[in-house]
C-alpha positions as a Markdown table, in Angstrom:
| # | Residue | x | y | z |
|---|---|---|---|---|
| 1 | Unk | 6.4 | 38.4 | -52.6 |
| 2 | Unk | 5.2 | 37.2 | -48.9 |
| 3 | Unk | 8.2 | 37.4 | -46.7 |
| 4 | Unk | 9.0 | 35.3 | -43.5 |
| 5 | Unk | 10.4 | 36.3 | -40.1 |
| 6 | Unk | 11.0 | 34.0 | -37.7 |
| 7 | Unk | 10.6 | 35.7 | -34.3 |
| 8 | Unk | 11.4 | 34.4 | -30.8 |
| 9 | Unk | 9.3 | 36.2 | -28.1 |
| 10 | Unk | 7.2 | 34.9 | -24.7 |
| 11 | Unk | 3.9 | 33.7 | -23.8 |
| 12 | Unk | 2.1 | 30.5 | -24.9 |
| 13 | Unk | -0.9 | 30.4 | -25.5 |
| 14 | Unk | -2.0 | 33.3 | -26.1 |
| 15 | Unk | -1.5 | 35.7 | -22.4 |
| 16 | Unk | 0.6 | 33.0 | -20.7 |
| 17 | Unk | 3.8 | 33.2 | -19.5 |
| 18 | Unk | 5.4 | 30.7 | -21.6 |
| 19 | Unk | 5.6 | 27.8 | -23.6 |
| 20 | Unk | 7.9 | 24.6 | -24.6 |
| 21 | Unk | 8.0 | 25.3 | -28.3 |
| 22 | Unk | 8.9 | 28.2 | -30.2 |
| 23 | Unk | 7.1 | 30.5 | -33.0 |
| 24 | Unk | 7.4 | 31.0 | -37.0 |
| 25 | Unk | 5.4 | 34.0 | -37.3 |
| 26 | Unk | 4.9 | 34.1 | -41.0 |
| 27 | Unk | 4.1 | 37.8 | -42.6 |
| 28 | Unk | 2.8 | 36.6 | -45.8 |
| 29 | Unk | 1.0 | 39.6 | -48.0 |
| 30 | Unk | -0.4 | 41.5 | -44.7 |
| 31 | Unk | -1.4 | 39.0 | -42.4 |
| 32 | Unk | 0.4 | 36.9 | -39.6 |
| 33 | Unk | -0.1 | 33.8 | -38.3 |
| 34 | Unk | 2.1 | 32.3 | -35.5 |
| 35 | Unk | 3.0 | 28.7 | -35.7 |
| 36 | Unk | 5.2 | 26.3 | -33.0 |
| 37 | Unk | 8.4 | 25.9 | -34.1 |
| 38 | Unk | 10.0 | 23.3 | -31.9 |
| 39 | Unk | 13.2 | 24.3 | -28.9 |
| 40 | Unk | 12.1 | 28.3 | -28.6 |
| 41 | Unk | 9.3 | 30.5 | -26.8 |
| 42 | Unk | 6.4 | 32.1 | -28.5 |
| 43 | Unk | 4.8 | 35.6 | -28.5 |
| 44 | Unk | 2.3 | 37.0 | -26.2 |
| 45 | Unk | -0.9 | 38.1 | -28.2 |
| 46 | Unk | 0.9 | 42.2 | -27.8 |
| 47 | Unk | 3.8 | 41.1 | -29.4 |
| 48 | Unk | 2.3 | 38.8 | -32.1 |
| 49 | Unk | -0.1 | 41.9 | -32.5 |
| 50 | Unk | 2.9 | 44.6 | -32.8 |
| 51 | Unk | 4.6 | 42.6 | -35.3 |
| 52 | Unk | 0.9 | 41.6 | -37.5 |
| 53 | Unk | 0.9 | 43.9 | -41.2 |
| 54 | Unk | -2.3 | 45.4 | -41.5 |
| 55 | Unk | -4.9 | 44.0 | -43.2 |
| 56 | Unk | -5.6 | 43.9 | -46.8 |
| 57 | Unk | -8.0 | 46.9 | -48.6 |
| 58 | Unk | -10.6 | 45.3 | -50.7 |
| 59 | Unk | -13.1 | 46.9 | -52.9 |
| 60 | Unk | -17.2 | 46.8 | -52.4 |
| 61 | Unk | -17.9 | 44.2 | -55.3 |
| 62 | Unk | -20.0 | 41.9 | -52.5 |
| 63 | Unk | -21.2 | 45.5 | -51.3 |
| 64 | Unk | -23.8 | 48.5 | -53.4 |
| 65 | Unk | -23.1 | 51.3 | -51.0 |
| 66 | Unk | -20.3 | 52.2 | -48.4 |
| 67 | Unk | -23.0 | 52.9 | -45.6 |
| 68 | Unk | -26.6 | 51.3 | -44.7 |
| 69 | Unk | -29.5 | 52.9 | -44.1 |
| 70 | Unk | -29.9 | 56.0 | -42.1 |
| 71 | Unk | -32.8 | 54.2 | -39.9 |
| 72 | Unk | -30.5 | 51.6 | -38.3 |
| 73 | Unk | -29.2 | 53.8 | -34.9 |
| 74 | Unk | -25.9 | 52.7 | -33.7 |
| 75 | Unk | -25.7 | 49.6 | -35.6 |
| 76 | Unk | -24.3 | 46.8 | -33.2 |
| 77 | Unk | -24.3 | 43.2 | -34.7 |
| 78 | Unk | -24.7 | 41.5 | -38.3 |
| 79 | Unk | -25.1 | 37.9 | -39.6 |
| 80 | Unk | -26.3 | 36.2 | -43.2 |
| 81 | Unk | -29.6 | 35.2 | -43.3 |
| 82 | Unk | -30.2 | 31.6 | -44.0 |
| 83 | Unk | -33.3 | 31.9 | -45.6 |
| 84 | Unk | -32.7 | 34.5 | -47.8 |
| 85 | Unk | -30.0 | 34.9 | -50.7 |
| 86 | Unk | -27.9 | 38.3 | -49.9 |
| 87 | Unk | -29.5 | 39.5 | -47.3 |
| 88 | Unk | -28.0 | 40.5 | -43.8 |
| 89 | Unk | -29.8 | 41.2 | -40.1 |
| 90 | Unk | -28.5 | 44.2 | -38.3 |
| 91 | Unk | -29.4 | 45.7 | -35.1 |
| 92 | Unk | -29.3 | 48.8 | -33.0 |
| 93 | Unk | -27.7 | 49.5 | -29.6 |
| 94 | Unk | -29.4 | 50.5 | -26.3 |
| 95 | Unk | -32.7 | 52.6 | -26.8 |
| 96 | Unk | -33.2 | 52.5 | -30.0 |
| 97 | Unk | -35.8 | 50.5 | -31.5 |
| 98 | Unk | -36.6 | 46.7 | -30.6 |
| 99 | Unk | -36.4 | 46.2 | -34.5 |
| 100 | Unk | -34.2 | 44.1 | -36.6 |
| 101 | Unk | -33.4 | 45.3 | -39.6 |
| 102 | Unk | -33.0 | 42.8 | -42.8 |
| 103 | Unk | -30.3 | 44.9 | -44.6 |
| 104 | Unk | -29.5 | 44.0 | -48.7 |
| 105 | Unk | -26.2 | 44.6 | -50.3 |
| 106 | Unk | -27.2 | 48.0 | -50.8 |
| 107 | Unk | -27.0 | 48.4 | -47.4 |
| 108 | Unk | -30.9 | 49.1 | -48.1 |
| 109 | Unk | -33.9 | 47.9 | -45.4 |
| 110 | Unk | -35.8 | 45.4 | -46.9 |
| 111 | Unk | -37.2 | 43.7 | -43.8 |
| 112 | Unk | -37.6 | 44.6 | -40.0 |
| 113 | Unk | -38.9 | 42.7 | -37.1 |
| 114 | Unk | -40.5 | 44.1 | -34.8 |
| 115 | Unk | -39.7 | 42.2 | -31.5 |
| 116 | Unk | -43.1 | 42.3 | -29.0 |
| 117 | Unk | -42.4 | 41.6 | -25.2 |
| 118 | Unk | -38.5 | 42.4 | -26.3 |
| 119 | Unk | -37.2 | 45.8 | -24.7 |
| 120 | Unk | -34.2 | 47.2 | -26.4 |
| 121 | Unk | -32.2 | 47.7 | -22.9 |
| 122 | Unk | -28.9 | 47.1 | -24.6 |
| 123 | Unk | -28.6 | 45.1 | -27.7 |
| 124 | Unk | -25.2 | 44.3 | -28.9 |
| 125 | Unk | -25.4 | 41.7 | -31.3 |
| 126 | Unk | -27.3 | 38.7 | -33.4 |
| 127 | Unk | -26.6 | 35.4 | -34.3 |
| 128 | Unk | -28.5 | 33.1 | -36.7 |
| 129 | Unk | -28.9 | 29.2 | -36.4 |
| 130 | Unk | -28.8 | 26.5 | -39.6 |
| 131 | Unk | -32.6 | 26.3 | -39.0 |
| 132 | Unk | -33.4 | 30.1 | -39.4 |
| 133 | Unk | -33.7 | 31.3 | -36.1 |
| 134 | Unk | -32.2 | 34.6 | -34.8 |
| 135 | Unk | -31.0 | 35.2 | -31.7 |
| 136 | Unk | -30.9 | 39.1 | -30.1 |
| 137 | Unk | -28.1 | 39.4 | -27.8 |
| 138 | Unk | -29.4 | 42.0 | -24.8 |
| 139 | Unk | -26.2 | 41.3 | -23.3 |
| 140 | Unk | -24.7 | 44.6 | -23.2 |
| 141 | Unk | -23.5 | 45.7 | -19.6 |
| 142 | Unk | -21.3 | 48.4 | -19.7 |
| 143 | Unk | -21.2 | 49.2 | -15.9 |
| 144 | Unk | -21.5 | 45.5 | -15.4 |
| 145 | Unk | -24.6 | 46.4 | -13.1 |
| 146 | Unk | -27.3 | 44.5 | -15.0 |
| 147 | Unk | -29.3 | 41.3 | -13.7 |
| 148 | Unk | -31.5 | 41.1 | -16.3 |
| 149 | Unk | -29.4 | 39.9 | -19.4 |
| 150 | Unk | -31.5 | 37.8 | -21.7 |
| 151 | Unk | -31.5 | 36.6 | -25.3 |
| 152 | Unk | -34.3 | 36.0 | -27.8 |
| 153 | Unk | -35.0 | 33.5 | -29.7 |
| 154 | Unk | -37.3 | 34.7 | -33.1 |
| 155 | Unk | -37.8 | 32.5 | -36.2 |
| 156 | Unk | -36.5 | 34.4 | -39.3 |
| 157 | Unk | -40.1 | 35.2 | -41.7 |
| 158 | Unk | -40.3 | 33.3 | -44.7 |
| 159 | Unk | -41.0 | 36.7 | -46.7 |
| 160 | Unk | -39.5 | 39.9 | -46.3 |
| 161 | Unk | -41.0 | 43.4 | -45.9 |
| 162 | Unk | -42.4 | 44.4 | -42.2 |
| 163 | Unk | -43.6 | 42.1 | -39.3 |
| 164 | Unk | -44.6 | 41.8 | -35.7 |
| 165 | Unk | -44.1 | 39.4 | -34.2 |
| 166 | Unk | -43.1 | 37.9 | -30.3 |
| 167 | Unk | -40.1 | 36.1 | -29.3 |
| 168 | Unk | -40.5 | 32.2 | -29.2 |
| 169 | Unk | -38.2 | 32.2 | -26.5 |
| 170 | Unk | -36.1 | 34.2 | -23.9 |
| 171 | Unk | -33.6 | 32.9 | -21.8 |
| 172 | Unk | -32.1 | 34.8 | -19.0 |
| 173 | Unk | -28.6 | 34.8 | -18.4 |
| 174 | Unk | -25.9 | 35.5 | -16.0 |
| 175 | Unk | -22.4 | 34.3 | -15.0 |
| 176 | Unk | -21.1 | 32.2 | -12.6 |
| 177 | Unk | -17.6 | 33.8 | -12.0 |
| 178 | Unk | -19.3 | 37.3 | -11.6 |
| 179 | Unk | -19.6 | 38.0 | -7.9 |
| 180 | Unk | -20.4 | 42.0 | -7.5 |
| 181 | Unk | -22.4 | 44.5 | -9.4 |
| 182 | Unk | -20.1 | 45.4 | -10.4 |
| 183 | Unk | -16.9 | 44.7 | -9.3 |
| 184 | Unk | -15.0 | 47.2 | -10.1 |
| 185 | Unk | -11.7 | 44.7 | -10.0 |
| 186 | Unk | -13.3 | 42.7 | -12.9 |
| 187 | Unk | -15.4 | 44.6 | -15.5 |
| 188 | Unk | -15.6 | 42.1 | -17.5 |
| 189 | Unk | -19.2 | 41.1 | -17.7 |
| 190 | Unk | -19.9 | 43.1 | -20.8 |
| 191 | Unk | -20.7 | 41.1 | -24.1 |
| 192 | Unk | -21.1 | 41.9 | -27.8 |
| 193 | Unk | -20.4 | 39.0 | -29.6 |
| 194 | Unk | -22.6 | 36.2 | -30.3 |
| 195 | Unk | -22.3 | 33.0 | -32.7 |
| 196 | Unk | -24.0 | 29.8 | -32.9 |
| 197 | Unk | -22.5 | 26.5 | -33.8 |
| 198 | Unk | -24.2 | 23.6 | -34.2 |
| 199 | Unk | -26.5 | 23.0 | -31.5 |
| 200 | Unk | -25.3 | 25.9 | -29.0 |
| 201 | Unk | -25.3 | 29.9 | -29.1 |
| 202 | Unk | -21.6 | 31.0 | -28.1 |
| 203 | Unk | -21.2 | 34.1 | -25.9 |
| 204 | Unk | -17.2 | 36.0 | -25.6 |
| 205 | Unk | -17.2 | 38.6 | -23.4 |
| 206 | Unk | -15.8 | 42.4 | -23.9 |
| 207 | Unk | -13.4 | 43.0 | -20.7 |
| 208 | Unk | -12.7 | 46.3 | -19.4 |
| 209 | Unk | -10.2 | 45.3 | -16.8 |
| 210 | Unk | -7.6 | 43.5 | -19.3 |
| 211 | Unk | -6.8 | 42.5 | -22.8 |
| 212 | Unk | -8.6 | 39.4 | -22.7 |
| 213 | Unk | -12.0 | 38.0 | -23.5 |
| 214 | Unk | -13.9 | 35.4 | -22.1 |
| 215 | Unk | -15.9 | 32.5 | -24.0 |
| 216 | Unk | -19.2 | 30.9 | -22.7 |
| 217 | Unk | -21.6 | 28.9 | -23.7 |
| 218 | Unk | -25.7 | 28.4 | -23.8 |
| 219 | Unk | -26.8 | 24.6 | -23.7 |
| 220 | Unk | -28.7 | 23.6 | -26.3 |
| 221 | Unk | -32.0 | 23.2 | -25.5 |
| 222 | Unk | -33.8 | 25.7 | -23.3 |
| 223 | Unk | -35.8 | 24.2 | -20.8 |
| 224 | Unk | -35.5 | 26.8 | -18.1 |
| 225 | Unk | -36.0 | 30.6 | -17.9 |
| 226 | Unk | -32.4 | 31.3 | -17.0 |
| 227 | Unk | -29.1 | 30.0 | -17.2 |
| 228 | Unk | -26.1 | 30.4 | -15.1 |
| 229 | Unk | -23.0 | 30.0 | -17.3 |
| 230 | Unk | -19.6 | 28.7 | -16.6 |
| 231 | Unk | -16.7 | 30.4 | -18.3 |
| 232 | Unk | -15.0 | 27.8 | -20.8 |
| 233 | Unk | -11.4 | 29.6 | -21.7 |
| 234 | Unk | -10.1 | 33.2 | -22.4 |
| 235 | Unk | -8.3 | 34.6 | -25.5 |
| 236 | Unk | -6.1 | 37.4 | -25.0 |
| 237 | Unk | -6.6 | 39.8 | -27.8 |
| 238 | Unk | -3.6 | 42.8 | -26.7 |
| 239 | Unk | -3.1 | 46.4 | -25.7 |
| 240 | Unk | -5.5 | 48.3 | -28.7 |
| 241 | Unk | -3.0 | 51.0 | -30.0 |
| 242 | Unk | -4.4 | 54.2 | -28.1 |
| 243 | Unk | -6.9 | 52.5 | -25.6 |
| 244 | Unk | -6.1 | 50.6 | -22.7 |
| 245 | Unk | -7.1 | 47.6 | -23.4 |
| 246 | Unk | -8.5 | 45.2 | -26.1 |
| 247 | Unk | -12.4 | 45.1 | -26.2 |
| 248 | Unk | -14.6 | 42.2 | -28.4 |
| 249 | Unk | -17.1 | 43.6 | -30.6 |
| 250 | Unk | -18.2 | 41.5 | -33.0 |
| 251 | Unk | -17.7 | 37.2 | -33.9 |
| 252 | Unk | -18.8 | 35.2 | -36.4 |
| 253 | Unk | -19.0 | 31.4 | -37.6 |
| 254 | Unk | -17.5 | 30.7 | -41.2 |
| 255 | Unk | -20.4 | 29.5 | -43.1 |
| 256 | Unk | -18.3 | 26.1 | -43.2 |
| 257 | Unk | -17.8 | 25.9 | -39.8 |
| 258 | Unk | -14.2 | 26.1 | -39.9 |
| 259 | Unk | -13.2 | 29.6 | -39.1 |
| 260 | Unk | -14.3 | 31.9 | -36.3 |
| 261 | Unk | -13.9 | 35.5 | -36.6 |
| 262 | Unk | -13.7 | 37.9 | -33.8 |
| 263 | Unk | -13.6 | 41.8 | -33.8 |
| 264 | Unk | -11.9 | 44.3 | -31.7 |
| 265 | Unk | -11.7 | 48.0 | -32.2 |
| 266 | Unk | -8.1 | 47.3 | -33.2 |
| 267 | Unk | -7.9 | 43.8 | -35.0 |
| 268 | Unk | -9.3 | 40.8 | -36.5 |
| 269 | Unk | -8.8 | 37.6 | -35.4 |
| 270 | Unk | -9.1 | 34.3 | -37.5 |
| 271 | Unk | -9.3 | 31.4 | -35.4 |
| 272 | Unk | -9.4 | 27.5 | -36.8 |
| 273 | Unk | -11.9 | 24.9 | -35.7 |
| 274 | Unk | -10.2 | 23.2 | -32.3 |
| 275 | Unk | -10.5 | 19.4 | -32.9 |
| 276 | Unk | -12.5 | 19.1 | -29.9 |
| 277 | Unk | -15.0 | 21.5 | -31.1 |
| 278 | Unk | -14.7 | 24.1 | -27.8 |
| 279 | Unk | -11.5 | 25.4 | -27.2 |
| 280 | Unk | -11.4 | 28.4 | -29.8 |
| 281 | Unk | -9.6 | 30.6 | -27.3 |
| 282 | Unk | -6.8 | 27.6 | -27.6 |
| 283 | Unk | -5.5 | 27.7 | -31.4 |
| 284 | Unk | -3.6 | 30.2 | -33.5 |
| 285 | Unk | -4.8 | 33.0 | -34.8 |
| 286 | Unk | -4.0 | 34.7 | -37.7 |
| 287 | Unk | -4.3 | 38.3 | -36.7 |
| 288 | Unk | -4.6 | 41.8 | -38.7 |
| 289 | Unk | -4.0 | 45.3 | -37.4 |
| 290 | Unk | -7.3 | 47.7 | -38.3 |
| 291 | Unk | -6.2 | 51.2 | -39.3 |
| 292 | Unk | -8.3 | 52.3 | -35.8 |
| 293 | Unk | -8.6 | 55.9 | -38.0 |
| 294 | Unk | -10.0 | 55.0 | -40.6 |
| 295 | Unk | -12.1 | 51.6 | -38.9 |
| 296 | Unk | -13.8 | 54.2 | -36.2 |
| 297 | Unk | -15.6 | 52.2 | -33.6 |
| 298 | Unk | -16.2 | 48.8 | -35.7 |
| 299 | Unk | -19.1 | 47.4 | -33.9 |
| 300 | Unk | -20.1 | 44.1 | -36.3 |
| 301 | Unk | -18.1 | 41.3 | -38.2 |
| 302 | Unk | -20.2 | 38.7 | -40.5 |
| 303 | Unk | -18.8 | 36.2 | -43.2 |
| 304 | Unk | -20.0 | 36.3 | -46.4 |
| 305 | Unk | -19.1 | 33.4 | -48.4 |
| 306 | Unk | -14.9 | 33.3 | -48.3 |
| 307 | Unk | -15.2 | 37.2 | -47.1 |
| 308 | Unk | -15.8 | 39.0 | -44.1 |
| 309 | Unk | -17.8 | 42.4 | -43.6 |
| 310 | Unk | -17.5 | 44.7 | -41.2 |
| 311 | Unk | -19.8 | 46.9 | -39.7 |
| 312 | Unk | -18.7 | 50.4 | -37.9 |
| 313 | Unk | -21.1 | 52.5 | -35.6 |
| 314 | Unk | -21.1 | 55.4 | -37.7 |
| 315 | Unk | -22.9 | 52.8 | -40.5 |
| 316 | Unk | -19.6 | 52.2 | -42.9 |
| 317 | Unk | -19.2 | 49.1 | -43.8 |
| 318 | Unk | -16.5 | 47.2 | -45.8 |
| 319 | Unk | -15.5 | 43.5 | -47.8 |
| 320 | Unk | -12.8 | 41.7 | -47.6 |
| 321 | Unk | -13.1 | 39.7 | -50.0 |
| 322 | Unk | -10.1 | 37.4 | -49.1 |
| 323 | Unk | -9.1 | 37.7 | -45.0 |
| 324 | Unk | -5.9 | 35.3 | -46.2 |
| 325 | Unk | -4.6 | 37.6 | -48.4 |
| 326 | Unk | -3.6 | 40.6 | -47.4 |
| 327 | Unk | -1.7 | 43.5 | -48.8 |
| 328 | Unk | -2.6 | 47.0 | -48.0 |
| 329 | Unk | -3.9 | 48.4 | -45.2 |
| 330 | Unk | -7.6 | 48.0 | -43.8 |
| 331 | Unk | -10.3 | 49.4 | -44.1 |
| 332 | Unk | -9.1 | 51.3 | -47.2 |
| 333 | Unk | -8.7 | 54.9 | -47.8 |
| 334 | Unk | -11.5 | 56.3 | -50.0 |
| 335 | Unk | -12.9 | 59.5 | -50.7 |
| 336 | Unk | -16.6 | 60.1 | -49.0 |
């Protein structure tokens, strides 16, 4: 039976200082999800995190293997591909190949694209459009020193097996509210998580300097060579349980459009579709605690149908077949 606590605490939205309404935070088999309840206060994203169950343990029955192949290097990003049935596109960090890999359920390569005129300086993650095309995040910027963040844009092939082929597009990016290289007061300029809705490729940052992460936006059609983005909104995402802070690894787009997942080393986040369209960072999430043991360094998040996989660095990956329902903890324990 799903039990119910109603909790008082501070902070709305997520990382204010308060709000005018109050919270039900509802612990129903594993998961919570915060909700106003009028004449009160509601938590800040620590508290609603200290008080989430963790997440539920699923078996591998969208899943043929508990790791993917040994060729994909520090595995950094996953998404479905549209063109083909059960089949996933992966990627690997900075200096490994400038390859992505077309994973199956086996966690077996069945495709890989070799990206010409694409240098691998830091990948971190890949998105994938309702017309086919991926797009390869080299985003990463750990020492937020980089000038020369760029994605790709590369048509998914209409078979699978190997090909070479060149980038229809790259677009260089930077950010308007990032005035130093680095500065060491805000390293926040870091990014691994990529999604595309509708017409526009989302970009949420990974912050070193605080808990929170901050969403951005491409426009839709790419008639220059670089972009200088605004930042639309921040989400607070808490204190991870042994690091400092919380850091954004991984986000994904339900195939419905109505969910947005994001990954931290310490949590998944479930966001619903804002009315307007653009202020994710604005609704309530339902959150579950990862088991950061057992999770490792989780590095990739993709839906798959009503489920979610996750991808760790160390090539593990896990289904949960149902994010809604949870019950034991996450990712499950299992012999090697």
């Amino acid at each position: 039976m799903a039990h119910v606590a109603a909790i008082r605490r501070l902070g709305w939205p997520m990382g204010s200082s308060r709000g005018s309404g109050g919270l039900l935070a509802v612990v129903a088999a594993g998961c919570v999800r915060a909700t106003a309840e009028p004449g009160g206060v509601v938590p800040s994203a620590d508290e609603v995190m200290a008080t989430a169950a963790p997440v539920t343990a699923v078996g591998r029955e969208a899943l043929g293997s508990r790791r993917i192949a040994a060729e994909v290097e520090e595995p950094s990003g996953l998404v479905a591909s549209r063109k083909h049935d059960g089949v996933w596109w992966t990627l690997g960090d900075s200096g490994t190949a400038a390859t992505v890999f077309g994973l199956d359920r086996r966690g077996v390569v069945v495709a890989r694209l070799h990206l010409l005129g694409a240098p691998n300086v830091d990948w971190e993650d890949v998105a994938v459009d309702a017309s086919g095309n991926l797009y390869v995040a080299d985003l990463g910027n750990n020492a937020n020193t980089r000038r020369d963040l760029a994605v790709y844009r590369v048509a998914e092939p209409a078979t699978l097996g190997d090909h070479t082929v060149a980038p229809d597009a790259r677009l260089g990016v930077a950010y308007a509210d990032q005035h130093a290289f680095p500065d060491a007061a805000a390293l926040n300029f870091d990014a691994e998580a990529v999604f595309h809705d509708g017409a526009a490729l989302w970009i949420w940052t990974k912050h070193r300097s605080d808990n929170l992460t901050t969403a951005y936006r491409l426009p839709a059609t790419w008639t220059q060579d670089a972009v200088e983005l605004e930042p639309l909104g921040t989400f607070d995402l808490g204190p991870h349980p042994v690091d400092a802070t919380g850091r954004l690894t991984g986000a994904s787009l339900s195939p419905d459009g109505a969910w947005l997942a994001l990954l931290a080393y310490h949590g998944v986040w479930l966001l619903p579709r804002p009315s307007d369209g653009v202020s994710w960072w604005a609704q309530t999430p339902t959150v579950h605690r990862l088991d950061v043991v057992r999770a490792g360094q989780v590095e990739a998040i993709a839906w798959h149908g009503a489920g979610l996989i996750v991808l760790n660095e160390r090539k593990r990956w896990w289904y949960l077949s149902d994010p809604f329902t949870a019950s034991a903890g996450f990712p499950p324990m299992e012999a090697e």
